[in-house]
Structures are given as C-alpha cells and as structure tokens.
N, C-alpha and C positions, 0 to 999 in steps of 0.2 A: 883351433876351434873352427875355425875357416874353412879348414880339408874336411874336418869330420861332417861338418851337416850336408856334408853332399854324400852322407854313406845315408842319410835319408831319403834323398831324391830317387838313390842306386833301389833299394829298399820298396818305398813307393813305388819305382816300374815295374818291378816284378810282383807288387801286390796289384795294380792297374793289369797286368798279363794276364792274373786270371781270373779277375774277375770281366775282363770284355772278351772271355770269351764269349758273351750272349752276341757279338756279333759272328761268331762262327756259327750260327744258328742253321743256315743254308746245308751244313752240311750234314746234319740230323734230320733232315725235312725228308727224304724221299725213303730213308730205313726205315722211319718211323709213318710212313703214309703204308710202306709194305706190311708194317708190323701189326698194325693196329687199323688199317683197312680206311685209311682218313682221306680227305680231298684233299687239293692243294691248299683253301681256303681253311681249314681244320689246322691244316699242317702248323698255320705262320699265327696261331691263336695263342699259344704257349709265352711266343716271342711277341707278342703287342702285349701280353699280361705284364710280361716281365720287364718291356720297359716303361710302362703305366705305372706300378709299382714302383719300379727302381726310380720313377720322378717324381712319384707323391712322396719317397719314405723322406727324403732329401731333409724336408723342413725339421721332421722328428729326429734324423742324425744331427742335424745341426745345434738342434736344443742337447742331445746328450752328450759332443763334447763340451758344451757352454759347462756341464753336470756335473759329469764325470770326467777322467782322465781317458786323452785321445786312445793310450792302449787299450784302455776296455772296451772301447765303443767298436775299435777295429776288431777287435776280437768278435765280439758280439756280432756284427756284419759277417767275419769271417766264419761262425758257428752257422749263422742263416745261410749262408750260399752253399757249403759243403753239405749240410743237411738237406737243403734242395735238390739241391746233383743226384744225392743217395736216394734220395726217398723217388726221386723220377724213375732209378732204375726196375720197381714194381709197379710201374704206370701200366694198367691194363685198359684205359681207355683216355679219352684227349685231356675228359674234364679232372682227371687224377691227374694231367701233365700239365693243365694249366694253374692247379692249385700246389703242385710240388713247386715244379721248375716258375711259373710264374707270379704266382705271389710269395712264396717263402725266398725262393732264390733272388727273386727281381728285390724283393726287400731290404735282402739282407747287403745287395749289392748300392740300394739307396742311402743306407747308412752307414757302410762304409766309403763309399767314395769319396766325404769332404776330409776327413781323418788327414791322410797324405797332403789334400789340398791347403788344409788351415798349417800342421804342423810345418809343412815347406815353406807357405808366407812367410810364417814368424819367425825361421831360421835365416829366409834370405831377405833380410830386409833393404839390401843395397844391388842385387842382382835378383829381385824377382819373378819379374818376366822371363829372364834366360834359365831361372830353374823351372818355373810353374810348365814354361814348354816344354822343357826336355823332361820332368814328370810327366805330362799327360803323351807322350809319345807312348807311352806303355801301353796306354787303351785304344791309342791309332793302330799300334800296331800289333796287340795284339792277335787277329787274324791271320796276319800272316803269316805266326808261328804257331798258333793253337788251331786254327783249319787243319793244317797239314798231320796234328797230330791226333787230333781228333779222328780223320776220314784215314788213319791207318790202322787205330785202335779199333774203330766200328769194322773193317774189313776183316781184320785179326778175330773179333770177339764179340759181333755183335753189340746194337745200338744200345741195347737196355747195360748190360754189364759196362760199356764204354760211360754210364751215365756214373756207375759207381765208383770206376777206376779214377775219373777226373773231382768227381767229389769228394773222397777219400785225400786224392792229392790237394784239392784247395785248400781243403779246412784244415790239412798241417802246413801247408807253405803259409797261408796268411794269418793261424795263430802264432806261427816262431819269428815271421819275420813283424808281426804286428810289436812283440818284445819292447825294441828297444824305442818305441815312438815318447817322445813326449816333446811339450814346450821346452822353448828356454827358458831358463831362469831369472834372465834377466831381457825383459821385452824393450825393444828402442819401441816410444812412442811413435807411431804415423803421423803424420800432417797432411794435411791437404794442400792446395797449393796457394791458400793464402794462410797456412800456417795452425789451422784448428784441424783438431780432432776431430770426426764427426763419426756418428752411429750409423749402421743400416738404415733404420726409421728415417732420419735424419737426412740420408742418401736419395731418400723416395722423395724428397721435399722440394732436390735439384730440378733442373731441366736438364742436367749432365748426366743423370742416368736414365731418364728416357728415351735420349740423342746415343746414349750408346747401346742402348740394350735394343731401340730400332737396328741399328745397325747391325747389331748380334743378330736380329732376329731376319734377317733381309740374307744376311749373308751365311746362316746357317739352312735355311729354307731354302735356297738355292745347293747349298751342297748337297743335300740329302734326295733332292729331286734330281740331280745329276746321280749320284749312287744309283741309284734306283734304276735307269734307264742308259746306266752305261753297256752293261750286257747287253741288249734291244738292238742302239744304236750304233753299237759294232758289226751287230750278224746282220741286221735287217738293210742297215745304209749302207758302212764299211765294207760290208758280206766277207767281216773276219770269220776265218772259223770257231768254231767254237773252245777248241781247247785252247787257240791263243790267247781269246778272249778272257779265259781263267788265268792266263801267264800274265798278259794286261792289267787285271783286276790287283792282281800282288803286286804289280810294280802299282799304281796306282795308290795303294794301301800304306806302301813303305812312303812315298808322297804325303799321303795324310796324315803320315808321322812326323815325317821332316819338319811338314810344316810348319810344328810345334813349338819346336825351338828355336825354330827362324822367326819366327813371328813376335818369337817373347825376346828373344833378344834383341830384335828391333823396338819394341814396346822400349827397351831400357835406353838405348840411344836417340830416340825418337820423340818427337810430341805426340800425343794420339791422335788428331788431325791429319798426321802426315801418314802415320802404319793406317789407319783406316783408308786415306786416299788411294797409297799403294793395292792395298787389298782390292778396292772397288776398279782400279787403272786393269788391274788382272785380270779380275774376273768379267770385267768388258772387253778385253782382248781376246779371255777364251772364248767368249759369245760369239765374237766377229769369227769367229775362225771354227766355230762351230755352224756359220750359217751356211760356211761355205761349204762344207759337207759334200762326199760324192763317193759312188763307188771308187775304191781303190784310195780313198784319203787317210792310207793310212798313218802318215806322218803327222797330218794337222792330228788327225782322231789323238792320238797319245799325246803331243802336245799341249792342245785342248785341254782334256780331261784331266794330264796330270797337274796343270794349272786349278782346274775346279778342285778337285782332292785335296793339295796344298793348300788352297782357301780357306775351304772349310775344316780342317783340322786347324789352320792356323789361327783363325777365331773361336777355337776354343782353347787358345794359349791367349791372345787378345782380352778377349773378356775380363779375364780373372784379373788378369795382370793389371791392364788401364784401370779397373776399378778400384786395385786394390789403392792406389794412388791418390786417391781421393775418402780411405777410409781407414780407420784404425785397424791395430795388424789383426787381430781374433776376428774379422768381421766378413772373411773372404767367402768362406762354406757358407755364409748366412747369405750374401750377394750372391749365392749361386743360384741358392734356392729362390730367390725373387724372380730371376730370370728365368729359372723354372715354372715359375706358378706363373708368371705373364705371358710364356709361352705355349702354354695349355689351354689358358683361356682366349687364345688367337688360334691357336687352332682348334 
C-alpha cells in the first residue's frame, strides 16, 4: 500500500505538467502580437485572465471534492482546460483569447488543481511534506519542458493550430490519468499538536495561520518579483546576453522545482520555526549578494537568483505541508484557498 500511493504523486506530476503550462505563456506572446496585430500590454491580458480565474475557481474546486468524488471533479477541471486550449485555436481577436484561454482554461485549471493536492495529503499521512513537494514540482517545472515544446510546435505549425494540438493532448492525458484518483478507505485522523482535530473555520480562529500565511505571503511576493526581473537584471547590470539569459532562466526553473521537495521534506524533519528560519537565513543571503551586483557578476547573479527560485517554489511545498499539521487530513485544498483569497485581498 506504501509503494502504491506514490503511483499518485507519479500521476499528479504529470497532471501538474500540463496544466502549468500557463506559465509557458511567454512563449505565445510575440506569435500571437504578429497574429492578431496586439501590443505587448494586449498580449500578457489572456495570461492575468487565466490566473485571476485559476485563483478565484480554487474555493468552487474545493466545495466539489467535499461533493463529489476527486476523479470527477479532476475530470471536470480536465474537460475545462482542454476545451480552453481548443477553443483559443479560432481566437480571431484578444477578447476571444481572453474569454477562451482565460477564463474557461484558467478555470478549469482552478479546479483542478486541489484534486492531486487533497488526494496526496490523505494518502501520505506520515511523509506529507516530502510528497506534497515532490507533487507540486510538476507545476515548477513545468516550463521547462512545455516551453521548449510548445516554441517547436508554434515554429512547425503555427500559434493557433499549436493552441489545438496541446489542447487535444491535455484533455486526454488529464481524463486517463485523472482514472485512478480517489481517497483512502480508511483516513488516519490528523491531530494537531495538542492532539484535537480542528476544521478550516476553526484554523482562522488561530494566530498560527496568520503567522504563517504572513510568512507565505512575504516570501512568495518576493519570489515572483525576482521572476519578474531576473531577465532585466542579467542584460541590463550583468550585461549577460540574451540567449544565456534564456539558458539561466531553465536552470533557474529546474531550482524552483527542486525546491519543492527539499522544502517539504524538511517540513517532515523539522519544526516549522526552523524550515521557515532556513527559508528567510537564504533569502537574506541572496539579497546581500544581490546588492553587490556589477557588470561581469556573473557567478553571484546565478547564485543569487537560483537561491530566490528555490525559495519560492519551496514555500509552495511549505505552506501546504506546515498547515496540514495543524488540520484534519480533507482540509488541505480548502487552506489553500484561504491563502488564496487573503492573497488577493493584499494585493
């Protein structure tokens, strides 16, 4: 039983693979600015729909596996995001790509996404954190291998038909492999760590998920603002070239996968005091070594950055994980969404 629920985790990466492709999104932006005659501000419209969506469906997935059984609901997410891909490929102007690709596809990827997350809690109830990371490594990495397939198929065949060929293939990888999902049969109760049960509701009541969902929110805001301006601060200060800079970027990516596993398996040997300290001792290190920047730094630059990267994917193995510690096992996808909606309303 032990070997088998890691054919879920195996299972969940490769449903996590395609559905983050929405951060391959970069590499549909300048086909589709030629195609359709759009700015670059037009361009990245699709891509905020789709993760707007993909964060508001989060609460609605979470009520439908409470509902239903987690295969439908993955199912269901998997019908939406394949249908979105497809229907992009007849996009004849932005607002038909933001209503394809960004709300049908971003939705359908909100409601699946807790599926893998809640079904792995309840399978690994003794090594959670070492699976929930190496699960979400899927959506780290992601890019790394749907970029490269993506920017071949568009050169082969054009951006619109590229839109069909990956949505055709999601929505049969992620109905066969959605198949074999369900609960165990038999749930170990959670406890907290004085020994009770406690509910989501129940969670909001603490000061312990405030103290960590600050912490979530501190140290995923800084990842994504480092993404964001790693390309910039290579060409403009480093004055790497450019196409290293894309070689950077992947090694960078596969970091923000690592992270994930490494973070959650220290969740399992560690108090959360201490994986959070680690996290925060690094990500001041990278800073310091970020200030010192200069043309030609390009050692610290990788350093640096593949420190940030690691970070922030590793507090999205962090999060789930420490929380789940403090909640009953079905209660993980429901804490996601909390972190979600307090996230939105901060920013």
């Amino acid at each position: 039983m032990k070997v088998f629920r890691w054919v879920y985790v195996i299972l969940g990466i490769l449903i996590f693979l395609c559905l983050g492709t929405v951060y391959s999104w970069s590499i549909f932006r300048k086909p589709l600015e030629e195609a359709l005659k759009l700015s670059s501000t037009q361009s990245g419209l699709p891509f905020m729909v789709f993760l707007a969506f993909y964060a508001l469906l989060m609460p609605f997935g979470g009520k439908l596996i409470d509902r239903y059984h987690p295969r439908n609901v993955l199912i269901f997410g998997g019908v939406l995001v394949g249908l979105g891909w497809i229907l992009s490929s007849w996009a004849k102007n932005i607002w038909f790509l933001v209503f394809t690709y960004g709300i049908i596809a971003g939705s359908g990827v909100g409601i699946a996404y807790g599926v893998p997350i809640s079904v792995v809690s309840r399978w690994f109830y003794d090594k959670k954190g070492l699976a929930l990371g190496v699960l979400l490594s899927g959506f780290g990495l992601s890019p790394f291998i749907t970029a490269p397939i993506a920017k071949r198929l568009i050169d082969m065949n054009g951006v619109f038909t590229t839109f069909k060929i990956l949505g055709v293939a999601f929505l049969i990888i992620v109905i066969l492999l959605a198949l074999p999902f369900k609960f165990p049969d038999e749930l170990k109760v959670e406890k907290t760590e004085d020994g009770i049960s406690i509910t989501p509701m129940e969670m909001l009541k603490t000061s312990k998920f405030y103290a960590l969902w600050f912490c979530f929110m501190v140290a995923t805001l800084v990842g994504l603002m480092i993404i964001g301006i790693t390309g910039p601060v290579g060409e403009d200060i480093i004055k790497i070239d450019s196409k290293k800079i894309a070689i950077f970027i992947s090694v960078f990516s596969a970091f923000n996968g690592i992270g994930r596993p490494s973070f959650g398996w220290l969740t399992d040997l560690l108090s959360p005091i201490r994986v959070i300290s680690l996290s925060y001792v690094l990500i001041i290190l990278s800073a310091i070594l970020f200030i010192t920047f200069k043309e030609g730094s390009v050692v610290l630059f990788i350093v640096s950055f593949a420190l940030f990267w690691m970070n922030f994917g590793g507090w999205l193995a962090i999060a789930p994980a420490l929380t789940s510690k403090f909640l009953e096992a079905g209660s993980i996808a429901k804490i996601m969404v909390l972190f979600l909606r307090l996230m939105v309303l901060v920013l």
